[in-house]
FIDORO-658469 format. One line per 4 residues: their letters; for each residue x, y, z of N, C-alpha, C. Coordinates in steps of 0.02 Angstrom, whole numbers, plus 32768, in hexadecimal, padded with zeros to 4 digits. Last residue first. Layout:
N
A = X,Y,Z,X,Y,Z,X,Y,Z  ... $
This chain:
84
XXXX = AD02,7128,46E6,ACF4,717E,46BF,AD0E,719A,4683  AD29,70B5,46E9,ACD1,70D4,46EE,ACDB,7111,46D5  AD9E,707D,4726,AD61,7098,475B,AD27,70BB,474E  ADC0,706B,46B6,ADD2,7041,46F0,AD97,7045,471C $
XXXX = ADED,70ED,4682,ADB5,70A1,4666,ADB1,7079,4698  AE25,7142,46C2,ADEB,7145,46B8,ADBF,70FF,46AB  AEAA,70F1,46E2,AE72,7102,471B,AE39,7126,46F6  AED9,70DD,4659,AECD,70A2,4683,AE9C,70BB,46B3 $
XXXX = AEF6,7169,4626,AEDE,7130,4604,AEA4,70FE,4636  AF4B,7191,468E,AF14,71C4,4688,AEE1,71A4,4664  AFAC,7150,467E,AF8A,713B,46BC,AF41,7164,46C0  AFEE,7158,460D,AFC0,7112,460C,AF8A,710F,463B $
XXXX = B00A,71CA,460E,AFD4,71D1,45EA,AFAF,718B,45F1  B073,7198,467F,B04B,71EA,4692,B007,71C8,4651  B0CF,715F,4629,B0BC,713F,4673,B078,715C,468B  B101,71AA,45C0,B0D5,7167,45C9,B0B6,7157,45F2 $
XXXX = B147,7200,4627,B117,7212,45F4,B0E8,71CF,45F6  B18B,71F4,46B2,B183,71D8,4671,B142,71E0,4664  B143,7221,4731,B16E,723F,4720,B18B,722D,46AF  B0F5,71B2,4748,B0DF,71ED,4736,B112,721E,4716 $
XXXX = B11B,7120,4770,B12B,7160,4772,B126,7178,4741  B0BB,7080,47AF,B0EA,70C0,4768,B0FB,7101,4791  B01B,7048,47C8,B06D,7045,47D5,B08D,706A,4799  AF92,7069,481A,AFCE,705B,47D9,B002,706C,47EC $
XXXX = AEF0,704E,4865,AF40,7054,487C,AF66,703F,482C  AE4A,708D,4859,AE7B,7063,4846,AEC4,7080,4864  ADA7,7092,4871,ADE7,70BE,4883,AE17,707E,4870  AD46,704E,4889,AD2E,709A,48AE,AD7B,70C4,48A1 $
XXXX = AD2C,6FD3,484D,AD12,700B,4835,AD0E,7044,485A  AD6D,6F99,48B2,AD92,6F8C,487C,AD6F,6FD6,484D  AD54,6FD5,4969,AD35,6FAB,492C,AD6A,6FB4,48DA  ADA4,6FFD,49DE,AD98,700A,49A9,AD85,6FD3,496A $
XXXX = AE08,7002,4A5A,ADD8,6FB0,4A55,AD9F,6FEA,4A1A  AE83,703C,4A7B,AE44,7073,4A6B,ADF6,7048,4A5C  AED5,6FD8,4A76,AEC7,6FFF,4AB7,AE84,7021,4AB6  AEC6,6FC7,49E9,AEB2,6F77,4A29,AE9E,6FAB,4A5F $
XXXX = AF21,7019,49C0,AEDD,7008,49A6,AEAD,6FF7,49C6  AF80,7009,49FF,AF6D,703B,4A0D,AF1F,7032,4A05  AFB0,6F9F,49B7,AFA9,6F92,4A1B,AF78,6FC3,4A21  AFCD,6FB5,493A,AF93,6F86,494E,AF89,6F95,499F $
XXXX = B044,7016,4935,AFDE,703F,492B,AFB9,7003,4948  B07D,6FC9,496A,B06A,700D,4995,B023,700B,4982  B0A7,6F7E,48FD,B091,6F5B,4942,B075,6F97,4960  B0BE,6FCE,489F,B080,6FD1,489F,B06B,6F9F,48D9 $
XXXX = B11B,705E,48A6,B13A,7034,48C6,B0C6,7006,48D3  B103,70DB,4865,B134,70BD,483E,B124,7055,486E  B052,7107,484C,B091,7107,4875,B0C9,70D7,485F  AFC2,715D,4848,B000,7123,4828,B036,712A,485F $
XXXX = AF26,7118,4889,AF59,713A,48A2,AF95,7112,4873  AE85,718D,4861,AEBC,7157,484A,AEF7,715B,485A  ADF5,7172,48CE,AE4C,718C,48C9,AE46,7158,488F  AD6D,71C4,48DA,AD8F,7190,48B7,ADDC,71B2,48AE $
XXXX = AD3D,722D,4976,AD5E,7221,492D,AD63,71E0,4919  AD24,7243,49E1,ACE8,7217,49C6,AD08,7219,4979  AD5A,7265,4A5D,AD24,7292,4A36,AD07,7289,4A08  ADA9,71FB,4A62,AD7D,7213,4AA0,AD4A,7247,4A73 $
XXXX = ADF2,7203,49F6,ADD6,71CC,49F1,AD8E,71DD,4A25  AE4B,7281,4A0A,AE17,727E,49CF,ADF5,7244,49D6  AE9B,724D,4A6D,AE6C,727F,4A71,AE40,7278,4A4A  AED5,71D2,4A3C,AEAF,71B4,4A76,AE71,7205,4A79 $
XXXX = AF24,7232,49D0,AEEF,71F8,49C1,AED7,71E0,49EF  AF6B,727A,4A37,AF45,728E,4A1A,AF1B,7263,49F9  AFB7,7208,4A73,AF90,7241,4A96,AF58,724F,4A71  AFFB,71F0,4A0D,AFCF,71BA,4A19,AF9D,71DA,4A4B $
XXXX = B05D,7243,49EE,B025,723C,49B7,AFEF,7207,49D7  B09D,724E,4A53,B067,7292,4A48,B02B,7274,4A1E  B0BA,71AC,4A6E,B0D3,71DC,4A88,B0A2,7216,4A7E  B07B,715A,49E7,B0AE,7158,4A0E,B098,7181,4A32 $
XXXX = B020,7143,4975,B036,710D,4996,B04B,7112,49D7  B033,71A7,4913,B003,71B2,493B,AFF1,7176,4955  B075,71D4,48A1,B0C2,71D9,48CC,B06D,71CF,4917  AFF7,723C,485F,B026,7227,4861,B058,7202,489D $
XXXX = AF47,7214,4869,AF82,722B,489B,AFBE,720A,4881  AEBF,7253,4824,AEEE,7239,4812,AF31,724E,484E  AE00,7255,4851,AE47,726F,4861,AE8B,7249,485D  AD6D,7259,481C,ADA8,7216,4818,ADE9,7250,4823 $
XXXX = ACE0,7269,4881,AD12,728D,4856,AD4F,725D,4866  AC90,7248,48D7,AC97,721A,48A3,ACAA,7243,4879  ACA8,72CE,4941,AC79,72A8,4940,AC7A,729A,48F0  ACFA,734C,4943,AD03,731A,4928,ACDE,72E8,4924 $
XXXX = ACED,73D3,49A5,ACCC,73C8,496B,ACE7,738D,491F  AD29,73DB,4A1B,AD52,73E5,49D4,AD1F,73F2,4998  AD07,73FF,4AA6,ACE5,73EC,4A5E,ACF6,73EF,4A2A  AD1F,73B7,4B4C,AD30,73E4,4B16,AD10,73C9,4AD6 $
């Protein structure tokens, strides 16, 4: 399938676990840069590890989104982080 993501940075909330991690293992196969937040950041790291992702192809944060702060830092942090 072709989403049409190829080194498009896709932000996954709650994207550690269960759907959200689905879906970031999807977008990763089609060639996205994930950024995955997630409250719980042992997750995002395993996950990270699973997907064996270079430091520049995608990052794991910790927070919830749900808090404001949490949301503009992460929108902050994964661009610079990774270049874009």
């Amino acid at each position: 399938m072709d989403l049409q993501l190829q080194d498009k940075v896709v932000v996954v909330t709650g994207g550690a676990k269960g759907i959200g991690a689905a879906i970031t293992k999807a977008s990763v196969r089609e060639g996205a840069i994930p950024v995955i937040v997630d409250r719980d950041q042992e997750a995002c790291d395993k996950l990270f590890s699973e997907l064996q992702l270079d430091r520049d192809r995608g990052r794991g944060l910790e927070g919830d989104d749900a808090q404001r702060t949490d949301s503009d830092q992460h929108g902050d942090d994964g661009g610079v982080r990774i270049g874009v």
